[in-house]
PyMOL Python script that loads the backbone (N, CA, C, O; Angstrom):
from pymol import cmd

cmd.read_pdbstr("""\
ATOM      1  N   UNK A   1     -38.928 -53.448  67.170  1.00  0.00           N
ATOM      2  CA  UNK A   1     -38.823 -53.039  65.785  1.00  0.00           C
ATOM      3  C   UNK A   1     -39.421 -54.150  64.918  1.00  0.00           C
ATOM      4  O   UNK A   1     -39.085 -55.327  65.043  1.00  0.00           O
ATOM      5  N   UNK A   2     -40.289 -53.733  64.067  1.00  0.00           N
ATOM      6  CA  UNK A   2     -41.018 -54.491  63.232  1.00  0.00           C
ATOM      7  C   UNK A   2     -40.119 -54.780  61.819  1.00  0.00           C
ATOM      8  O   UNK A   2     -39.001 -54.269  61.752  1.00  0.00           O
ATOM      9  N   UNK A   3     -40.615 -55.596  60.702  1.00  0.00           N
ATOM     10  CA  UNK A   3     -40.157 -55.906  60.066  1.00  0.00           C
ATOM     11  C   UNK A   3     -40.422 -54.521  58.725  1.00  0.00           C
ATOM     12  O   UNK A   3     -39.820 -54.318  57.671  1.00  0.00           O
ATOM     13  N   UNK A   4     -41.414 -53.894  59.286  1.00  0.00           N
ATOM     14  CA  UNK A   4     -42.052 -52.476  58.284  1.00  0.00           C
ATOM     15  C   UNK A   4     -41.066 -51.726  58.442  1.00  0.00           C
ATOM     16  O   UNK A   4     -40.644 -51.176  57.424  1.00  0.00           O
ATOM     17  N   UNK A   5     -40.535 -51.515  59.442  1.00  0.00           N
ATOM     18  CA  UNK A   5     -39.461 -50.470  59.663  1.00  0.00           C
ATOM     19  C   UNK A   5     -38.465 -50.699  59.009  1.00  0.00           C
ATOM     20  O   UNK A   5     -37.917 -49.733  58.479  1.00  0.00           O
ATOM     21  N   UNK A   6     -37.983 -51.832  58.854  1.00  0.00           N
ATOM     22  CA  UNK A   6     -36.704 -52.269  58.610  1.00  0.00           C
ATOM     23  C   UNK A   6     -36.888 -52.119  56.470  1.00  0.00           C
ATOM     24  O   UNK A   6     -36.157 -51.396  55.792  1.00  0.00           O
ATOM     25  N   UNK A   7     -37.817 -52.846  56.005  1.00  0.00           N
ATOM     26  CA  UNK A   7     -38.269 -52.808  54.846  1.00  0.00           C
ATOM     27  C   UNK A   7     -38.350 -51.478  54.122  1.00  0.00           C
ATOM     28  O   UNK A   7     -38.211 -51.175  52.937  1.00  0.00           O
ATOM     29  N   UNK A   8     -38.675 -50.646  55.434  1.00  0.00           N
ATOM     30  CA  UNK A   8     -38.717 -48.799  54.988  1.00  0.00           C
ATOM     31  C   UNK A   8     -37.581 -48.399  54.666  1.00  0.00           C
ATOM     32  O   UNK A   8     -37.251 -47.915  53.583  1.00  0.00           O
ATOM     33  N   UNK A   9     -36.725 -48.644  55.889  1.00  0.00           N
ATOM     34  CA  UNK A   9     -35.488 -47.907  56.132  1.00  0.00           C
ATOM     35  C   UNK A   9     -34.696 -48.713  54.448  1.00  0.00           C
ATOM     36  O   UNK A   9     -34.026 -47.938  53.765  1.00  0.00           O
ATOM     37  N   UNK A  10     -34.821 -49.901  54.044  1.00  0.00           N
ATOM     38  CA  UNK A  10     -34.345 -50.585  52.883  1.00  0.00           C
ATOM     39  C   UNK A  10     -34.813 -49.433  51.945  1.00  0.00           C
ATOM     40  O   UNK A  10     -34.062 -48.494  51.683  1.00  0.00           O
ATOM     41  N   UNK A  11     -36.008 -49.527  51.474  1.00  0.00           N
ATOM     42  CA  UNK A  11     -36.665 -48.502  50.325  1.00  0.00           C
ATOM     43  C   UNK A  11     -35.941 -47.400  50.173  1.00  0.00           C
ATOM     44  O   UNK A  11     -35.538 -47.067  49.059  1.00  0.00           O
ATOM     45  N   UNK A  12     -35.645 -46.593  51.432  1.00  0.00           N
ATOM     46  CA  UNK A  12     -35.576 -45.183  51.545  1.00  0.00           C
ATOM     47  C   UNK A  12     -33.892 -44.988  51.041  1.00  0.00           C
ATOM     48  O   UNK A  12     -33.330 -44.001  50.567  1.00  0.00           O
ATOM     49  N   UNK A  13     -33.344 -46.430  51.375  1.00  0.00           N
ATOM     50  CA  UNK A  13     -31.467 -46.154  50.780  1.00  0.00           C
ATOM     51  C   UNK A  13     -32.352 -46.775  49.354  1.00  0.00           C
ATOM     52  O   UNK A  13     -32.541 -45.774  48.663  1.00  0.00           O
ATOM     53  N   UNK A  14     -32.683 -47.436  48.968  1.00  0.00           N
ATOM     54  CA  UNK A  14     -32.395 -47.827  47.677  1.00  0.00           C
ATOM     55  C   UNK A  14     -33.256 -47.156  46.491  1.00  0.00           C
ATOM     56  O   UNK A  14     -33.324 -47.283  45.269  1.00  0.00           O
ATOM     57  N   UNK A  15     -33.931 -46.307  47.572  1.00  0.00           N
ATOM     58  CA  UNK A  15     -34.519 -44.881  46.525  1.00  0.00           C
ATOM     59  C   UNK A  15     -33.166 -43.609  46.387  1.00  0.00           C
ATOM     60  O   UNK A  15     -32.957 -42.755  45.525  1.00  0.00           O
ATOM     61  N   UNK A  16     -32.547 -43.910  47.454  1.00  0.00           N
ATOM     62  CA  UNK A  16     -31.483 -42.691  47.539  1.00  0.00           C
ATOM     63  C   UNK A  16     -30.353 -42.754  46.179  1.00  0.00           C
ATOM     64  O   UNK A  16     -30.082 -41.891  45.345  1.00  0.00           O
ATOM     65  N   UNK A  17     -29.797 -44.278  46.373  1.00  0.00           N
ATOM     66  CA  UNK A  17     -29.301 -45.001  45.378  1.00  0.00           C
ATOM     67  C   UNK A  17     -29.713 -44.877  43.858  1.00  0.00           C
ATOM     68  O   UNK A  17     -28.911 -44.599  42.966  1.00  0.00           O
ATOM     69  N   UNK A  18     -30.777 -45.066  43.708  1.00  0.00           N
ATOM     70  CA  UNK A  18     -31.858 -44.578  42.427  1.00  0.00           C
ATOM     71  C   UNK A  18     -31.322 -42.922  41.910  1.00  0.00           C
ATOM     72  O   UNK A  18     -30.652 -42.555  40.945  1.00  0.00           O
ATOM     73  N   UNK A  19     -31.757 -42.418  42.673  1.00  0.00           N
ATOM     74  CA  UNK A  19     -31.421 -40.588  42.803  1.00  0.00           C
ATOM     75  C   UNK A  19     -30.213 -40.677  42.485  1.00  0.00           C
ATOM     76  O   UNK A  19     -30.015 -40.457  41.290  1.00  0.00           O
ATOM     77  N   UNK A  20     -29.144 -40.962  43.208  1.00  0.00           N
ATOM     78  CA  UNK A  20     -27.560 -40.750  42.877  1.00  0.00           C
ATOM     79  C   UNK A  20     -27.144 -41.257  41.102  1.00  0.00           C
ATOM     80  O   UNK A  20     -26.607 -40.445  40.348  1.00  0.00           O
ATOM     81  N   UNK A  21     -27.435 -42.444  40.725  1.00  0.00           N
ATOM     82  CA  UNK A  21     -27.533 -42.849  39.554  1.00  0.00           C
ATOM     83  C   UNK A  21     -28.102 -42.109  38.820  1.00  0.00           C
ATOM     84  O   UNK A  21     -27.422 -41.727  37.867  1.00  0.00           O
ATOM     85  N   UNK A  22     -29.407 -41.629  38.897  1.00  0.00           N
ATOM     86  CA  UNK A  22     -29.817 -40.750  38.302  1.00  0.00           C
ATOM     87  C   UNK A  22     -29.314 -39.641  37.598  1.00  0.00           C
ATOM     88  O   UNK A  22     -29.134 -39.446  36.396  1.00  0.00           O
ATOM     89  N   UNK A  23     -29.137 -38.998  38.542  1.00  0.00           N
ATOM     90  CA  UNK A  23     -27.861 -37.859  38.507  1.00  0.00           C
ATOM     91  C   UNK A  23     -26.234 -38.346  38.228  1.00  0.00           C
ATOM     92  O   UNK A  23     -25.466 -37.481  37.806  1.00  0.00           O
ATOM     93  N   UNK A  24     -25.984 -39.013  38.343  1.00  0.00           N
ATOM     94  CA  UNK A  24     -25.115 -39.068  37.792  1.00  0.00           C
ATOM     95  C   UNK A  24     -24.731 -39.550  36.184  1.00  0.00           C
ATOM     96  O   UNK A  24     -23.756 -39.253  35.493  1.00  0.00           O
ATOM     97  N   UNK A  25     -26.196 -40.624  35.823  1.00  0.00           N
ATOM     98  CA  UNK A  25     -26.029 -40.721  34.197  1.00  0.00           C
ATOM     99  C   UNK A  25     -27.324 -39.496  33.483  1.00  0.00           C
ATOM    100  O   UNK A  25     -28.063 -39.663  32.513  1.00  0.00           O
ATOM    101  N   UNK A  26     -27.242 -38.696  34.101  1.00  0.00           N
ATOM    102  CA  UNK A  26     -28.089 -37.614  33.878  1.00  0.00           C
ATOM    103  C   UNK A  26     -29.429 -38.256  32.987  1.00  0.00           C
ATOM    104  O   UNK A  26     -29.825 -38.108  31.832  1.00  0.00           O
ATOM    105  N   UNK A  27     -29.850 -38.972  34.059  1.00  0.00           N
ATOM    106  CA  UNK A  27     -31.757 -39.725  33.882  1.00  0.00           C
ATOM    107  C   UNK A  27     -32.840 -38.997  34.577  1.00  0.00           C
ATOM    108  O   UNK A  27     -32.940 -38.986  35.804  1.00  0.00           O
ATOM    109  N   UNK A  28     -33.400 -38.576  34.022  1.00  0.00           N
ATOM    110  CA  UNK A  28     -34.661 -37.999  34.294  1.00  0.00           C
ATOM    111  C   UNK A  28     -35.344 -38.464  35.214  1.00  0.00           C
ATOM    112  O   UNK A  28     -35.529 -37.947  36.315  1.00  0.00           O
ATOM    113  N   UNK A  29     -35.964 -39.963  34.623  1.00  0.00           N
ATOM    114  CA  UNK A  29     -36.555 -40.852  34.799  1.00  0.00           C
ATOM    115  C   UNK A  29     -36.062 -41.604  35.873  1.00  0.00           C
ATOM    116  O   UNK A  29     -36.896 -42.208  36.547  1.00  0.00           O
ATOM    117  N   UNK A  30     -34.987 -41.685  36.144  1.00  0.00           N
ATOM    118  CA  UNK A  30     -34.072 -42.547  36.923  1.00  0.00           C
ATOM    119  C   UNK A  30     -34.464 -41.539  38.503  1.00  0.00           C
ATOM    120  O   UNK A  30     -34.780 -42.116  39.543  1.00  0.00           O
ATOM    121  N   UNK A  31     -34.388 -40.381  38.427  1.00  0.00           N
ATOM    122  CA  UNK A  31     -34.338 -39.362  39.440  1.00  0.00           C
ATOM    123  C   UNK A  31     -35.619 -39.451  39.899  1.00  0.00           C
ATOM    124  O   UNK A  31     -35.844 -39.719  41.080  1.00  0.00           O
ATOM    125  N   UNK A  32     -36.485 -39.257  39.105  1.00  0.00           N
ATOM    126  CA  UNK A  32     -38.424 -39.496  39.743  1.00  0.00           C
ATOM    127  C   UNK A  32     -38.736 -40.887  40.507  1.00  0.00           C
ATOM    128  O   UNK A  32     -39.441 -40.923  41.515  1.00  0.00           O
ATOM    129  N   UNK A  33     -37.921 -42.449  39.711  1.00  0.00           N
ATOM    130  CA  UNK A  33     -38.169 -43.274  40.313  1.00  0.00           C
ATOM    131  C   UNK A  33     -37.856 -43.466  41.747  1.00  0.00           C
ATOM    132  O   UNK A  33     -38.536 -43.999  42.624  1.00  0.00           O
ATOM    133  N   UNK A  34     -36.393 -42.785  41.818  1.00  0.00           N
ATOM    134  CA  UNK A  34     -36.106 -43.259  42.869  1.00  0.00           C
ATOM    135  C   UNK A  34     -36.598 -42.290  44.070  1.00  0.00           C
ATOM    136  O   UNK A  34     -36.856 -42.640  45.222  1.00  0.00           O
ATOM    137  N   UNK A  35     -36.657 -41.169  43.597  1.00  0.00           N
ATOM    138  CA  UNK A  35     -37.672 -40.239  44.910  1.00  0.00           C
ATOM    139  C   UNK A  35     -38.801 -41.148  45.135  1.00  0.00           C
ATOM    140  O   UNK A  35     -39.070 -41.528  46.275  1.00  0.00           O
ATOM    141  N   UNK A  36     -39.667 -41.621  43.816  1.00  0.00           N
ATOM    142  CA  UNK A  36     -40.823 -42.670  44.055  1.00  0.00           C
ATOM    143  C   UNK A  36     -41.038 -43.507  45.333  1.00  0.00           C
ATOM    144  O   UNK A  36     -41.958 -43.683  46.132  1.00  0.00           O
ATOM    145  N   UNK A  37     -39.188 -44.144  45.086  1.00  0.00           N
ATOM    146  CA  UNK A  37     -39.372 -45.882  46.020  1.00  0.00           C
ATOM    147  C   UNK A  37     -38.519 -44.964  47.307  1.00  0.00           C
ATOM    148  O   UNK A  37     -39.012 -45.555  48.267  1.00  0.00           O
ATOM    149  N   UNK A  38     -37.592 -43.940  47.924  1.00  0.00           N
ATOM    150  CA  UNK A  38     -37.707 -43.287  48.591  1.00  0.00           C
ATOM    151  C   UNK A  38     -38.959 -42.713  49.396  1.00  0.00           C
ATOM    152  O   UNK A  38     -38.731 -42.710  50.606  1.00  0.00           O
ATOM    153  N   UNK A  39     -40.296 -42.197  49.033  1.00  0.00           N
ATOM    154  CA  UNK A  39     -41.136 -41.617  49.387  1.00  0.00           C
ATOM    155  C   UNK A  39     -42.132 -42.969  49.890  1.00  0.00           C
ATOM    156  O   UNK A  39     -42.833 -42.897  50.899  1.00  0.00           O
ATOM    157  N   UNK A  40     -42.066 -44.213  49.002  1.00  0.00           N
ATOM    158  CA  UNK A  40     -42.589 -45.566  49.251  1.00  0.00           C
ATOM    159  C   UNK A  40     -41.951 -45.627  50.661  1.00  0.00           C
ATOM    160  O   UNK A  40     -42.882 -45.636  51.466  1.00  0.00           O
ATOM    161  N   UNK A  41     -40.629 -45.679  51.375  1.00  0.00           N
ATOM    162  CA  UNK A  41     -40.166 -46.271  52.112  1.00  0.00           C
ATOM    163  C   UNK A  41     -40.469 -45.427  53.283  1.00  0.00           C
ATOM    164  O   UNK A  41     -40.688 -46.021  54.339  1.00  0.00           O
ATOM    165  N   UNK A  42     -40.520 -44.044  53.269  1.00  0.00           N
ATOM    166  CA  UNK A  42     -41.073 -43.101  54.348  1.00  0.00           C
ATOM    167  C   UNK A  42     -42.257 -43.504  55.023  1.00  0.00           C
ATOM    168  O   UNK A  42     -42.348 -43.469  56.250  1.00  0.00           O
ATOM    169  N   UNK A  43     -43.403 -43.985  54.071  1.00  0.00           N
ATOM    170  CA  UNK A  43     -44.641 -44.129  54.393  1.00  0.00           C
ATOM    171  C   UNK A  43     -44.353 -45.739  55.119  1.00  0.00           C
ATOM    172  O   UNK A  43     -44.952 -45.846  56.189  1.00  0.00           O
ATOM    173  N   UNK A  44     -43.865 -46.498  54.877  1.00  0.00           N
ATOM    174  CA  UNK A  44     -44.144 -47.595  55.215  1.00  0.00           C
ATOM    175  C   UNK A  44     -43.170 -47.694  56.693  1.00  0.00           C
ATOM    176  O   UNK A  44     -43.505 -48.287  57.719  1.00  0.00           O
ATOM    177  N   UNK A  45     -41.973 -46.986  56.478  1.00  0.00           N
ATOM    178  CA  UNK A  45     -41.137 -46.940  57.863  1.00  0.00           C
ATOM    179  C   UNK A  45     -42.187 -46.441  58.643  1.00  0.00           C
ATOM    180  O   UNK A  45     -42.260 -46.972  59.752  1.00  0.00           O
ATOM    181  N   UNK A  46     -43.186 -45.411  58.351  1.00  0.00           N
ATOM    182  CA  UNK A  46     -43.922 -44.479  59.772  1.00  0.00           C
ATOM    183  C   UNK A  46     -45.068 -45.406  59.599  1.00  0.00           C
ATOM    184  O   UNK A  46     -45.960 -44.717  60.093  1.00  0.00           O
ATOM    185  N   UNK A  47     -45.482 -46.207  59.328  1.00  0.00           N
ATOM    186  CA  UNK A  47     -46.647 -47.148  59.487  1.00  0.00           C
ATOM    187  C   UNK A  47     -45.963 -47.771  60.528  1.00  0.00           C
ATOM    188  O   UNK A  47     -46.349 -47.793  61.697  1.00  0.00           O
ATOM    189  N   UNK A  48     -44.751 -48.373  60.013  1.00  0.00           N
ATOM    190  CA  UNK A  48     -44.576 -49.793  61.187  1.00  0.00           C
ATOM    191  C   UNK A  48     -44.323 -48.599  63.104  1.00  0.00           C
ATOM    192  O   UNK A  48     -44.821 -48.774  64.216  1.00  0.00           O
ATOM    193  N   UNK A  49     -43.467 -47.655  62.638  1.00  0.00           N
ATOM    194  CA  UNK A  49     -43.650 -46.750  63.863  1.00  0.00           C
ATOM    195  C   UNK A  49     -44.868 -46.665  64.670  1.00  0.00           C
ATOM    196  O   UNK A  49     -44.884 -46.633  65.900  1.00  0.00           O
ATOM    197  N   UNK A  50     -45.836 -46.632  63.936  1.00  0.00           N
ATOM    198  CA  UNK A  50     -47.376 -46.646  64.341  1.00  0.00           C
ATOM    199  C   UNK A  50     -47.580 -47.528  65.107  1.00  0.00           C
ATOM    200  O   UNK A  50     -47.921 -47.430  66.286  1.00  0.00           O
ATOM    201  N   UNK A  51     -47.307 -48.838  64.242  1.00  0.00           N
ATOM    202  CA  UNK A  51     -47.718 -50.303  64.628  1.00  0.00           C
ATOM    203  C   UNK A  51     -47.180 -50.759  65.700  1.00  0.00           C
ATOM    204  O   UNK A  51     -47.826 -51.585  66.346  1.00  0.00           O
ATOM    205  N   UNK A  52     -45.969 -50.376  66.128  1.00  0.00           N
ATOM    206  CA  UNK A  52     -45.080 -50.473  67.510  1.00  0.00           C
ATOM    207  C   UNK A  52     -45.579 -49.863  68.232  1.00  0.00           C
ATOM    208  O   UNK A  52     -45.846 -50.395  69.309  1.00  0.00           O
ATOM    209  N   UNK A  53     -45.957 -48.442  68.011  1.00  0.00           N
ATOM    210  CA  UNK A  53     -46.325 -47.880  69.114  1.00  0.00           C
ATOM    211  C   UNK A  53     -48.203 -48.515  69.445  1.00  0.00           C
ATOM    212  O   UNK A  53     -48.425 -48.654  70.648  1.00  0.00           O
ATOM    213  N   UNK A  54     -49.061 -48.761  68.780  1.00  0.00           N
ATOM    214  CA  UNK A  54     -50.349 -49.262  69.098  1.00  0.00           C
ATOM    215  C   UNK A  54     -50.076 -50.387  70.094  1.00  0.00           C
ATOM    216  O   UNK A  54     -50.715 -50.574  71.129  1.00  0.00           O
ATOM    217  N   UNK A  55     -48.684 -51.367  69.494  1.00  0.00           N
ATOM    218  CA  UNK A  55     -48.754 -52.882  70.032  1.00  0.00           C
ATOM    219  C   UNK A  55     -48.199 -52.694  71.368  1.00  0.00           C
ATOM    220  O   UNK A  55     -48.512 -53.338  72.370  1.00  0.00           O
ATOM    221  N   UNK A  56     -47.338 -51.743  71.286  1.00  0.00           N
ATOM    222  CA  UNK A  56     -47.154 -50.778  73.116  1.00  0.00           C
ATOM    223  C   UNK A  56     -48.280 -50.529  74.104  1.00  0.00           C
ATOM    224  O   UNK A  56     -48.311 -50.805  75.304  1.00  0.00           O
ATOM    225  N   UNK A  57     -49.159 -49.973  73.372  1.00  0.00           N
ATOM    226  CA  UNK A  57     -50.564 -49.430  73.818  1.00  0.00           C
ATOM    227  C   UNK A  57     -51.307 -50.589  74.463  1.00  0.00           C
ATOM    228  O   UNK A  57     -51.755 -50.707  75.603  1.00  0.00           O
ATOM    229  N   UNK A  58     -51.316 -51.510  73.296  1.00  0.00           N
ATOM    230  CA  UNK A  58     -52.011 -53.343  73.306  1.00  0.00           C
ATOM    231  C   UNK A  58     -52.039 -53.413  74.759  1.00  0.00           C
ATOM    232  O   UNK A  58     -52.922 -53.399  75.616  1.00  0.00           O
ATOM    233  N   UNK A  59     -50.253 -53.527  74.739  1.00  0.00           N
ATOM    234  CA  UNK A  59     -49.793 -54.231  75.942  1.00  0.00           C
ATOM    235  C   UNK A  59     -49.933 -53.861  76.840  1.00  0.00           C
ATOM    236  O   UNK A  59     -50.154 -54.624  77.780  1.00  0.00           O
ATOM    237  N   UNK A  60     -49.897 -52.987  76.950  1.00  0.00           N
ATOM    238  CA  UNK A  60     -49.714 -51.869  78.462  1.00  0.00           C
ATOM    239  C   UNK A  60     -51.782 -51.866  79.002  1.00  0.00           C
ATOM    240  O   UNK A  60     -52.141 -52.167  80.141  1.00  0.00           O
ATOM    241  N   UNK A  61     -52.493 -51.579  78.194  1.00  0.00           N
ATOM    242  CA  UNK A  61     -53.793 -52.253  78.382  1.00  0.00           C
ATOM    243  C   UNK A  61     -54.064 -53.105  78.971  1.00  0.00           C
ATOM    244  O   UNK A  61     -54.644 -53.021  80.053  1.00  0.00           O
ATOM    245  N   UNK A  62     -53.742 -54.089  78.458  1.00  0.00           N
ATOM    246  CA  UNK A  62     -53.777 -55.859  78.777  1.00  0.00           C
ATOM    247  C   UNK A  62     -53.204 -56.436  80.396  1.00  0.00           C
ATOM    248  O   UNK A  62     -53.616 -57.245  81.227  1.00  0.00           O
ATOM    249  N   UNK A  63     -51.673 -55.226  80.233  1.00  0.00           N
ATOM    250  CA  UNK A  63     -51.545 -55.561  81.930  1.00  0.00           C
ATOM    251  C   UNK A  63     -52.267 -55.027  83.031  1.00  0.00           C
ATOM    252  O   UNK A  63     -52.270 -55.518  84.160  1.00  0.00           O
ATOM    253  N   UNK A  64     -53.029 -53.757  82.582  1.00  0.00           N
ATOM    254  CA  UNK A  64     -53.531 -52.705  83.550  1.00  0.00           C
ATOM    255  C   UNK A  64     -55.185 -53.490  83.753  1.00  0.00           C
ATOM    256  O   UNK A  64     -56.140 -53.093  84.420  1.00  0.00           O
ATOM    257  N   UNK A  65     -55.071 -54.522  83.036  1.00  0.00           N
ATOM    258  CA  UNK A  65     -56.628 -54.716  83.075  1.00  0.00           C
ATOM    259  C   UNK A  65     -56.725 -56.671  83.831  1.00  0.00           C
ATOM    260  O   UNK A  65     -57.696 -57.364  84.135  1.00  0.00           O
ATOM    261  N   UNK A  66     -55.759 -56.841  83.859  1.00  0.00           N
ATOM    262  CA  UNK A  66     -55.192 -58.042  84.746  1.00  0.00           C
ATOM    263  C   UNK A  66     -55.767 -57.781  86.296  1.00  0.00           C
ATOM    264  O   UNK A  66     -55.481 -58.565  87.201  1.00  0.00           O
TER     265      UNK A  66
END
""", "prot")
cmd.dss("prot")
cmd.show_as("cartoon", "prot")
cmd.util.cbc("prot")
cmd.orient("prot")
């Protein structure tokens, strides 16, 4: 697990967090942001997913070619 994942999975509660506030002091604005930094944290959690799985790939290469 990379540090992207972890940074995502952060975004994605503290966009959720955003949303709940939102709604609850009935903010408009408050509700868009936090879907915003929510939707930020999706993309960046499935990047680092990526990135684990390539550096899997790396590796598994590297031994087969030993």
């Amino acid at each position: 697990m990379n540090w992207d994942r972890i940074e995502g999975n952060w975004k994605q509660f503290k966009g959720s967090a955003k949303q709940k506030w939102g709604m609850l002091t009935d903010d408009k604005l408050g509700i868009a942001a936090g879907k915003c930094v929510s939707l930020s944290g999706r993309i960046q959690e499935s990047n680092g997913i990526f990135r684990d799985v390539a550096e899997k790939q790396l590796a598994a290469r590297q031994v087969s070619q030993k």
